[in-house]
C-alpha positions as CSV (number, residue, x, y, z in Angstrom):
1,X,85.4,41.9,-49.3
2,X,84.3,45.5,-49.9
3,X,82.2,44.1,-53.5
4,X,80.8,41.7,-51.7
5,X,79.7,43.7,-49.0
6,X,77.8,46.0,-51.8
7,X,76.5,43.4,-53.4
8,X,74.8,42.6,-50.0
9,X,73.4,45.7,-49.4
10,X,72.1,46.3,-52.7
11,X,70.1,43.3,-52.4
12,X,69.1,44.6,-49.6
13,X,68.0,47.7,-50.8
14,X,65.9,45.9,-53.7
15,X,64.1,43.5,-51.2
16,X,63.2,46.4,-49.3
17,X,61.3,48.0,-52.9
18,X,59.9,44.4,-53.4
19,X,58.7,44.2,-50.4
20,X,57.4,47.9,-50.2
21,X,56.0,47.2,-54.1
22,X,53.8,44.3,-52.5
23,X,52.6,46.6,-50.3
24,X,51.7,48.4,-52.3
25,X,49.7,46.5,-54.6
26,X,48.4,44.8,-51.7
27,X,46.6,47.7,-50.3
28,X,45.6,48.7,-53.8
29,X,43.9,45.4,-54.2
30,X,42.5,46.1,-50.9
31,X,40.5,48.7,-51.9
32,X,39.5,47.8,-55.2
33,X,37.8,44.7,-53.2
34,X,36.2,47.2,-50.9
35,X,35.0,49.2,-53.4
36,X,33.3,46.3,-55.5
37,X,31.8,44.9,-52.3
38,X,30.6,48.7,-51.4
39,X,28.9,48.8,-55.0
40,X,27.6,45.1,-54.9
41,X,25.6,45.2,-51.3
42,X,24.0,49.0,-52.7
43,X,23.2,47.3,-56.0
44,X,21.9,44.1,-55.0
45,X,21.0,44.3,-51.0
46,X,21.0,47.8,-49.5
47,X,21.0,51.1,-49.8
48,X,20.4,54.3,-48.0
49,X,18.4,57.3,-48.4
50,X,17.7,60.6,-46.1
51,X,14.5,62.1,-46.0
52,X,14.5,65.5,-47.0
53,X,10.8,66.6,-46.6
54,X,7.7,65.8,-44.8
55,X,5.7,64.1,-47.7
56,X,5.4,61.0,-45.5
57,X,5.1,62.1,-42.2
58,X,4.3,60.6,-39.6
59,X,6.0,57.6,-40.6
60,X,8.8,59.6,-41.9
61,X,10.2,62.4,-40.7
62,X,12.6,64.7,-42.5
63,X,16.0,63.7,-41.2
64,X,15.7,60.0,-41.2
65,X,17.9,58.1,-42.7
66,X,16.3,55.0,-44.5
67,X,17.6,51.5,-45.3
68,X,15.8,50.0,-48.7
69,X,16.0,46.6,-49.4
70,X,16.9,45.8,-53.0
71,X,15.6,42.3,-53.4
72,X,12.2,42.1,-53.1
73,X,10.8,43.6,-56.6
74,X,13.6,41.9,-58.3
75,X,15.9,44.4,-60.3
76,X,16.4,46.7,-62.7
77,X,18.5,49.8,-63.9
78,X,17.6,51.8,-61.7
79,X,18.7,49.4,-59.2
80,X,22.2,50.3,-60.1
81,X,24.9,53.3,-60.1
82,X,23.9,56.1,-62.4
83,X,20.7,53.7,-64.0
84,X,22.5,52.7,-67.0
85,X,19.9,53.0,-70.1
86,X,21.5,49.7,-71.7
87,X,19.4,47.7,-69.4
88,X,16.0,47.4,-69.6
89,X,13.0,45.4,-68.0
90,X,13.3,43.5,-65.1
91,X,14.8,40.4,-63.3
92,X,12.8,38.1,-60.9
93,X,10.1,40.9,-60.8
94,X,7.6,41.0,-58.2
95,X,5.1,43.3,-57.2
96,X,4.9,45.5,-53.8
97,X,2.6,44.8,-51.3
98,X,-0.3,46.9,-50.5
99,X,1.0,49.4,-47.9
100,X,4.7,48.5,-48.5
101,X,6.9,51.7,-48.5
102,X,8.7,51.9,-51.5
103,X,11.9,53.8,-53.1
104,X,11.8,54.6,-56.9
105,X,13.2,56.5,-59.3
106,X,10.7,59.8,-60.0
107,X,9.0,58.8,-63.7
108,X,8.8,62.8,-64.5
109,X,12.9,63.5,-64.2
110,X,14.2,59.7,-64.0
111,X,16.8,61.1,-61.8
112,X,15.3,62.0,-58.0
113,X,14.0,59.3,-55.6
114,X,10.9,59.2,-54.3
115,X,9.7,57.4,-51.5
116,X,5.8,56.7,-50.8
117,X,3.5,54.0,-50.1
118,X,2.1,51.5,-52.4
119,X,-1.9,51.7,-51.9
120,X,-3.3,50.1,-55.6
121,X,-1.7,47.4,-58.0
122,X,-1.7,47.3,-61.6
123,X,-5.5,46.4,-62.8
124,X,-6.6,47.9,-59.5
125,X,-9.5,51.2,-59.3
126,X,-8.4,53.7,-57.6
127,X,-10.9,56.8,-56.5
128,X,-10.6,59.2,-53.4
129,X,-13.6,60.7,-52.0
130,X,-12.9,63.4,-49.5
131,X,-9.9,62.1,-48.2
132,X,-10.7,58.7,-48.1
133,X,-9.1,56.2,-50.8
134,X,-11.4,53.7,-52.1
135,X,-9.6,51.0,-53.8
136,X,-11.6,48.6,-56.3
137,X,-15.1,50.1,-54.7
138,X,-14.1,49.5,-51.0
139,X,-13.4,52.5,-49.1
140,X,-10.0,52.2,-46.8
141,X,-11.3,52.1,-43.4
142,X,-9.8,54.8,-41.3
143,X,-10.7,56.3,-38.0
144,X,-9.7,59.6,-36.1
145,X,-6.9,58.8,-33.6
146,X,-5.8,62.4,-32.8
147,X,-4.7,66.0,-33.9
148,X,-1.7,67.6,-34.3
149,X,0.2,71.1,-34.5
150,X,3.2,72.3,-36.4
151,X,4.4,75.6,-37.1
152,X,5.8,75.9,-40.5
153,X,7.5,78.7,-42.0
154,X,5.7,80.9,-39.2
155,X,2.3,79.2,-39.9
156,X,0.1,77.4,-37.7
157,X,-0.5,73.6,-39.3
158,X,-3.4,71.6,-37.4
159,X,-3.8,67.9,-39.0
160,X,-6.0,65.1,-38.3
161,X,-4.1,62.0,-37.5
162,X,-5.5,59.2,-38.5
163,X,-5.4,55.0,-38.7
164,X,-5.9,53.5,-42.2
165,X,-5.9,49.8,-42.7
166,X,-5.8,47.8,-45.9
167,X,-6.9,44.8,-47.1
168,X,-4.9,42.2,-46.0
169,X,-3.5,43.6,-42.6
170,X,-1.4,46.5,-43.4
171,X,-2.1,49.5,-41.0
172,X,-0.5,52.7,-41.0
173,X,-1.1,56.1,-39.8
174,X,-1.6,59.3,-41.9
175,X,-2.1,63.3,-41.2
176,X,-4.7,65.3,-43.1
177,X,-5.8,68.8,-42.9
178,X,-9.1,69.0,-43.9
179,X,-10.6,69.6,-47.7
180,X,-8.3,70.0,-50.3
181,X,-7.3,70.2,-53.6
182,X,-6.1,66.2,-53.2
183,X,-8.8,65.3,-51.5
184,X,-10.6,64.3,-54.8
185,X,-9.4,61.6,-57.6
186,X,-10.3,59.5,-60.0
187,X,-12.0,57.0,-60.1
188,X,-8.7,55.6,-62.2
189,X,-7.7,51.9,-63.4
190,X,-4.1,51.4,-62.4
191,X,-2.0,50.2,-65.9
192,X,-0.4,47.3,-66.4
193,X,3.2,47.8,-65.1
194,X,2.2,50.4,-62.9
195,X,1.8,50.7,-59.1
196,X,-0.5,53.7,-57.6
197,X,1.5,55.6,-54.3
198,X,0.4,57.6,-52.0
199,X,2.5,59.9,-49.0
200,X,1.0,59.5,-45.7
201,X,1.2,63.2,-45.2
202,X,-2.0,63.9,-47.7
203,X,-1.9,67.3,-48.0
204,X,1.9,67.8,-48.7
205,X,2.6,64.8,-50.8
206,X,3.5,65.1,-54.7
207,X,2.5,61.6,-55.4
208,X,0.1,59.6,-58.0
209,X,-2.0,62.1,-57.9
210,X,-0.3,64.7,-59.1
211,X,0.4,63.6,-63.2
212,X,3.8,64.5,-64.8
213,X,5.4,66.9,-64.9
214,X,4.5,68.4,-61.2
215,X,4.1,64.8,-59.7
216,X,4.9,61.3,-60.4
217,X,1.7,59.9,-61.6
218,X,1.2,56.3,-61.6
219,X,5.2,54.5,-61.2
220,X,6.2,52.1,-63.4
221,X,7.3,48.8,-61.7
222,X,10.9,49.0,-63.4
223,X,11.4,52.2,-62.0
224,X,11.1,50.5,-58.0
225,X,14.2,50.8,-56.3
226,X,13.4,48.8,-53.5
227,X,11.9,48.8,-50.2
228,X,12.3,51.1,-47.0
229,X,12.6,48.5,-44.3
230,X,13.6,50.6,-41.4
231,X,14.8,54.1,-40.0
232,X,18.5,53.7,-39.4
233,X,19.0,56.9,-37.6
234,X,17.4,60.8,-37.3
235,X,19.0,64.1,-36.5
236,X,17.1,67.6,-37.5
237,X,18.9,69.3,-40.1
238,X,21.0,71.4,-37.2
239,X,22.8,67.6,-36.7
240,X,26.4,68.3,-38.1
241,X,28.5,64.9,-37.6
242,X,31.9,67.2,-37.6
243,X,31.0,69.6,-34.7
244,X,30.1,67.5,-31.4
245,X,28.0,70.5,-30.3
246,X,25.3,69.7,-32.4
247,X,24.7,66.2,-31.9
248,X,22.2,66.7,-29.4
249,X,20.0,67.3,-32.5
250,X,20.3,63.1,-32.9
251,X,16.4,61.8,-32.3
252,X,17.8,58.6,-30.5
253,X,13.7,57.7,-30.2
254,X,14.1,57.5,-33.9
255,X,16.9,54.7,-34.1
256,X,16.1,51.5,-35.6
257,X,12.6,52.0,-36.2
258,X,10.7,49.4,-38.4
259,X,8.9,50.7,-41.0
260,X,6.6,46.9,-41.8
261,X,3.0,47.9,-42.2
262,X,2.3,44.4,-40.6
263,X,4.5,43.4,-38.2
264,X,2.5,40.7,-36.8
């Protein structure tokens, strides 16, 4: 009676680690499952970026957090974790829109991303004439909307805020402070391969420009990472999501905003 009794609770005692075992591998399989669906939908459908500077205001503002849409350039390496070199070109490569906002990998380091708007295509002139961008001999039509302040660093910033609109719908606002160094370029034929970007904040905006190593230049379509289709959420960089006190800092205004040049 007294064996048979242990025999019973040793069984018991092993489909207790059988059971717990399961378990275990269960919820290890779990997570391997979330972790390749985590890496699949940022490879191949979404992925976030903050803003860290102003180089696009007023469309951008530091503290946003972006969503990028990964489809619609097709993909490359740099559409994937750590931009493996084994993989080069392209797949089901299309080129941006005029006036998309896009996310790519900097040419000059090939590890930062950028994110500015697309304003010339490959085979495309591009010339700016005190301020204004003239692409294939037509100037972009912009008009004064308004001015605007910002202290910075203790200084006094006053900007020009104005409406551009490309060919083919896309309108967007930019700031600009008057003559500059930018404010002069070209004229330059776009290469082959090669998109021309600008940020919508003129005056403090490393973009194609400003040539390697300083700037970007003109971007290479394989190094397009995808997108931005729309600011997720904003917080000034006092916003810390472990203290409660500080989440007043959230810009709720800022939630969900669409960044589509043309939303008609």
């Amino acid at each position: 009676m007294t064996e048979t009794r242990s025999k019973k609770v040793r069984r018991r005692h092993l489909a207790r680690r059988l059971r717990r075992a399961r378990q275990g591998e269960s919820l290890v399989w779990t997570v391997i499952g979330a972790l390749v669906l985590a890496v699949a939908v940022r490879s191949f459908l979404f992925q976030p970026f903050h803003i860290p500077t102003e180089s696009m205001r007023p469309t951008l503002e530091s503290g946003d957090y972006v969503i990028a849409s990964k489809w619609p350039y097709g993909y490359s390496r740099y559409s994937l974790p750590f931009a493996p070199a084994a993989l080069e070109g392209r797949l089901f490569s299309r080129l941006p829109d005029r006036g998309d906002i896009v996310v790519f990998r900097a040419p000059q380091t090939g590890a930062d991303a950028y994110i500015k708007r697309v304003m010339a295509l490959p085979g495309d002139s591009v010339e700016i004439r005190q301020g204004v961008v003239v692409v294939n001999g037509e100037p972009v039509p912009r008009g004064l909307v308004g001015e605007e302040q910002q202290i910075n660093d203790d200084v006094l910033r006053r900007y020009g805020v104005y409406e551009e609109l490309l060919a083919g719908g896309a309108g967007y606002t930019v700031l600009d402070r008057g003559p500059g160094d930018l404010d002069t370029y070209g004229p330059r034929q776009v290469p082959e391969g090669h998109v021309f970007v600008l940020g919508d904040n003129r005056d403090e905006s490393r973009d194609s420009r400003v040539p390697p190593p300083i700037g970007p230049g003109f971007v290479p379509v394989e190094n397009l990472i995808g997108r931005a289709e729309v600011v997720l959420a904003s917080a000034t960089p006092r916003f810390e999501i472990l203290k409660p006190w500080t989440w007043y800092h959230l810009r709720p205004q800022r939630f969900w905003v669409s960044l589509d040049p043309d939303p008609s």
